[in-house]
N, C-alpha and C positions, 0 to 999 in steps of 0.2 A: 834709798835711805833706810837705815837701820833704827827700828824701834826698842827703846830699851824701859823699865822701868826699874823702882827701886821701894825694897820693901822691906819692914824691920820686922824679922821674926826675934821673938821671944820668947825666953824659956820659963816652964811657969813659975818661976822663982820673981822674974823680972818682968811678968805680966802685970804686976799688983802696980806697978811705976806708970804702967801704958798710959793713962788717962792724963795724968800732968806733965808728961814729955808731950802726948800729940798737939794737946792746947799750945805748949811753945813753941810748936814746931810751925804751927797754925800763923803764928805773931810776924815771925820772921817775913817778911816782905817779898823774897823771893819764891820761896815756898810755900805762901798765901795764893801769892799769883800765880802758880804752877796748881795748886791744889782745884784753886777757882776754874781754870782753864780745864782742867779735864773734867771738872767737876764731883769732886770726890771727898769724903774728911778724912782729914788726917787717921783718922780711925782705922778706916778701909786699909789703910796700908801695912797694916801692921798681920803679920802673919805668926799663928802657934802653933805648936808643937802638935796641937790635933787640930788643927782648920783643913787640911787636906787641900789647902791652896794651892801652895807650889808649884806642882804639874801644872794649875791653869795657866799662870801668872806666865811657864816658862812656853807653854806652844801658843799663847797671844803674843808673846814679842819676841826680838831676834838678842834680847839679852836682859839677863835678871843680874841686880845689883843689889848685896845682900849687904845691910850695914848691923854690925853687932852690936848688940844693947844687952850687956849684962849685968845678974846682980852685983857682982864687984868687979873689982878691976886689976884682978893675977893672970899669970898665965891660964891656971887650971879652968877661969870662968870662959875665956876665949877658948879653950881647946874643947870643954863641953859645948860651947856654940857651934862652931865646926861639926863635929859630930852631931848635934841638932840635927844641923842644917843638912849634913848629909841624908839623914833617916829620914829627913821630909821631903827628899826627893830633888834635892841643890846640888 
């Protein structure tokens, strides 16, 4: 069985939103129960630009699942997430 998780880096533009995205993330019912279950807040999951997390995240599982959370929503803010994410080691 392959182990995967999933984690929202954020650039520090879109750090400043982190606090009242993770509380709704929290609400949601499926993703309560999944949070409760590994036992973690939603907080935890959230990965920046200097947390130096990513290498962990990637040799603990057999797959990192990156969702993008930007300050707006053009191409330009997705394509500097990509690039993010690459420099943090995704």
């Amino acid at each position: 069985m392959s182990r995967s998780t999933s984690a929202r880096p954020w650039s520090r533009a879109g750090c400043r939103g982190c606090a009242p995205r993770c509380k709704r993330y929290a609400r949601f019912p499926k993703y309560a129960a999944n949070f409760a279950r590994l036992g973690v807040d939603p907080a935890e999951t959230v990965l920046t630009p200097d947390s130096g997390t990513l290498p962990a995240y990637r040799r603990a599982v057999d797959e990192v699942v990156l969702r993008a959370m930007t300050a707006g929503d053009d191409v330009a803010d997705y394509l500097r997430f990509v690039q993010m994410a690459g420099r943090m080691g995704g």
